[in-house]
N, C-alpha and C positions, 0 to 999 in steps of 0.2 A: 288687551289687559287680561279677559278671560285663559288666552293661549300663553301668556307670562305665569301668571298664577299656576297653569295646568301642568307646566315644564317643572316649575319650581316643586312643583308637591311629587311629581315624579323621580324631581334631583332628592331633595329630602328622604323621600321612602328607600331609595337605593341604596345613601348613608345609612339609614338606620337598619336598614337590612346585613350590608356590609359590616356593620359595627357590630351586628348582632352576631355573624357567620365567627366576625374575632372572636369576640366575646365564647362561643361555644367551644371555637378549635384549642383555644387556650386551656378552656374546660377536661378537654379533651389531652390533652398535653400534661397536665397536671393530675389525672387519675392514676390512680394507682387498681384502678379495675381494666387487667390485660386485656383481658378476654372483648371487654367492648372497645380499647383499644386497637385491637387490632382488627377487629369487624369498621369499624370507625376507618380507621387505616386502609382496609381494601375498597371502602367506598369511596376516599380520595383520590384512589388511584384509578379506578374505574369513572371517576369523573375527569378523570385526567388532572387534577392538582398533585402533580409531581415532588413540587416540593414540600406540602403538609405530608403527604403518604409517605416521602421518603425519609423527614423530622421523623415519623410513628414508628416505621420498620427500623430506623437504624437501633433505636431502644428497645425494640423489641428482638433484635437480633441476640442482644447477650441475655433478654427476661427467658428466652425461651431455647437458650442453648441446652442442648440434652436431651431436649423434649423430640415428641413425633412430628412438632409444627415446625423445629427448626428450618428443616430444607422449603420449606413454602415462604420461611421468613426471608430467607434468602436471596428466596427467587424476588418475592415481590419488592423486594428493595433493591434489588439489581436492575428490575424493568425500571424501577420507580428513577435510578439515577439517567436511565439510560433516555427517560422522559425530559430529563433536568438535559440532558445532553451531556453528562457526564461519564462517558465510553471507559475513560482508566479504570474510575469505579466501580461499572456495572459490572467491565474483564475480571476485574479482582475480585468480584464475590459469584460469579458466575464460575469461577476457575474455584474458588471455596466451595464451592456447592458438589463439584464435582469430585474434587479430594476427599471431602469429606461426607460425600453422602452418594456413595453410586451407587445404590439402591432405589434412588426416590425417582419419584414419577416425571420430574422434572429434566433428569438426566442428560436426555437427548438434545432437548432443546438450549440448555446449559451448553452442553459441547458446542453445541451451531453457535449460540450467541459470541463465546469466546473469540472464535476465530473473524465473526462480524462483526464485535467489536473494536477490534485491531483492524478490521479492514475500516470500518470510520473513523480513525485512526491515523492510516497510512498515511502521509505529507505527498506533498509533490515531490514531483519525479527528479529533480533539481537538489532535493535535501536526503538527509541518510533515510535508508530503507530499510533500515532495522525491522519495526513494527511491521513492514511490506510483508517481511521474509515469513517474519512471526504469523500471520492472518494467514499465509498460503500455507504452513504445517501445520495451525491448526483446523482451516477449514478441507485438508488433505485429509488429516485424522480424522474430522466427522465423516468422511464421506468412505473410511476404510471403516470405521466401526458400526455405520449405519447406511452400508448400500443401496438399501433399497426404500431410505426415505423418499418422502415428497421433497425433499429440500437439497438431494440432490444435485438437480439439475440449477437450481439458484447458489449452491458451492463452485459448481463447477463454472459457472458463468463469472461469480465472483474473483476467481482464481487464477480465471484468465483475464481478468481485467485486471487484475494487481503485475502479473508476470507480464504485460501490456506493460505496464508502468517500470518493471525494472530491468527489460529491454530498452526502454526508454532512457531509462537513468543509464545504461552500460552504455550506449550511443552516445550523451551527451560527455561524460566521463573523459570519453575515450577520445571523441571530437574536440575536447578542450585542450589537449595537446598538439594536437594537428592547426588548430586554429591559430596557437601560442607558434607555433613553428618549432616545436620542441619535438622531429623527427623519429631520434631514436626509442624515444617514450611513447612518443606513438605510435610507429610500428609494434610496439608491445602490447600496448593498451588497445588497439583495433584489433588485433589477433587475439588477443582474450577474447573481446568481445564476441566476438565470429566466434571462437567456439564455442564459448559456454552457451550464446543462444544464434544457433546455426540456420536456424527458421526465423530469423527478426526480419522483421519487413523492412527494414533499415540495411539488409543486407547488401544490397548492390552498391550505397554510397557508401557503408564501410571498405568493403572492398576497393571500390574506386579509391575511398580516401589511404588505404593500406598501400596501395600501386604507387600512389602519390610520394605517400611518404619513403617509399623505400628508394624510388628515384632520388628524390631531392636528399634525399640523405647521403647517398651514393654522389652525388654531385657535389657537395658539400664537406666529403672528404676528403682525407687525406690523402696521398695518392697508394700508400700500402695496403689502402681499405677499398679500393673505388673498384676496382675487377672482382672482386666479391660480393660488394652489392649492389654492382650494376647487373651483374650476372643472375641476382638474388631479388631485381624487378621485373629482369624478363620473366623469370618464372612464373611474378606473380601475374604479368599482362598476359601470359597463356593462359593461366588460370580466371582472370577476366574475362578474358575475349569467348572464352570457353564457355562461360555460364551468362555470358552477356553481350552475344554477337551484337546485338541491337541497340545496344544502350546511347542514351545520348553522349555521355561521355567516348566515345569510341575514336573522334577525332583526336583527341586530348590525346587517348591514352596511348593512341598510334605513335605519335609524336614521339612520345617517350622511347616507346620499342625504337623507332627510327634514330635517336640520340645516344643511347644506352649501346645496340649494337654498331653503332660509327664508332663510340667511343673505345669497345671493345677490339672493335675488329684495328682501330690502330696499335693499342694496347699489344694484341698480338704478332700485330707486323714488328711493333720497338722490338719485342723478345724476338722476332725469328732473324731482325739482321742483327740484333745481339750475339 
């Protein structure tokens, strides 16, 4: 009985404390004294109530437009969304801060947040990469305007985690026509790939998959096209075999070189008793 009672007066005080915390924040919402306002304000946020600090700052961002507090208003309502997990909003006054106040003490860290915010941001590898592209030129720009930060070496790591991701996205891209058996599209779409990222670790099944496709594409022609791009897969099983004596695919790709030149070499004989 005693330990029912002792819960109970502990649930009650909690309410009343809780009712009371409203009771003051509302207080505090309703003043029209900024100044303890926003003292008020960085104590919520330094407590980590993200969303009361960020209710304070967003009001405070037009009370104190002009003034020397603006770019602190800024900031701490940027952190303040970026608590809520709100990254559009934190980018969007993070990237204000910077337009309009590259002078303030906050600058640097402004710059880094922008392009960190876009990188929490980025979607999977699977959806457009827009926001990807945006996080890598901005965290490219903090690291060209501030070399010799501490922060660095966590851009750069960042950057290549994102270009990880749109190597990633260019492989599957490219692999979804190969898969579809849509050839010609794929032989386009793997040769993009391969070039624009030449070091993807995905390289050797691209290429495989590029070999692939230029065979079967060649075989699936017509006959006015077939001495051209059968001619146009051996090239690329040199270029294979070249950078990937080893590979497991080797047997496969033999195969190919062994069908492609029979086929040609009759192809030639038709023209020579012609």
């Amino acid at each position: 009985m005693f330990m029912k009672m002792r819960f109970l007066g502990i649930g009650l005080l909690a309410i009343l404390l809780i009712t009371a915390s409203c009771g003051d924040y509302n207080k505090i919402v309703k003043s029209t004294d900024y100044e303890f306002k926003y003292k008020k304000a960085v104590e919520y946020y330094e407590d980590g109530e993200y969303v009361r600090s960020a209710t304070l700052f967003k009001e405070l961002v037009n009370i104190y437009r002009g003034t020397s507090r603006a770019d602190e208003i800024y900031y701490y309502y940027a952190k303040s969304m970026i608590g809520q997990k709100d990254y559009l909003m934190a980018g969007h006054y993070f990237k204000s801060l910077v337009k309009e106040f590259p002078t303030s003490e906050y600058i640097e860290e402004a710059q880094f947040m922008i392009g960190y915010c876009s990188y929490l941001l980025s979607p999977k590898a699977r959806l457009d990469q827009q926001v990807t592209q945006e996080a890598i030129d901005a965290l490219q720009l903090y690291i060209n305007l501030y070399p010799y930060s501490d922060r660095v070496e966590e851009a750069n790591r960042l950057i290549d985690e994102l270009v990880d991701k749109l190597v990633y996205k260019s492989y599957l891209s490219a692999k979804l026509y190969y898969d579809f058996e849509q050839y010609k599209a794929a032989v386009i779409a793997l040769g993009n790939s391969l070039d624009k990222y030449p070091e993807s670790k995905y390289r050797e099944e691209l290429k495989f998959m590029l070999l692939k496709s230029k065979y079967l594409l060649a075989e699936k022609s017509i006959v006015d096209k077939q001495n051209e791009r059968y001619t146009n897969a051996l090239d690329e099983y040199f270029s294979f075999i070249d950078e990937y004596p080893e590979s497991d695919h080797r047997k496969e790709v033999d195969k190919f070189y062994e069908k492609a030149s029979e086929i040609l070499n009759y192809k030639e004989e038709d023209l020579n008793i012609n």
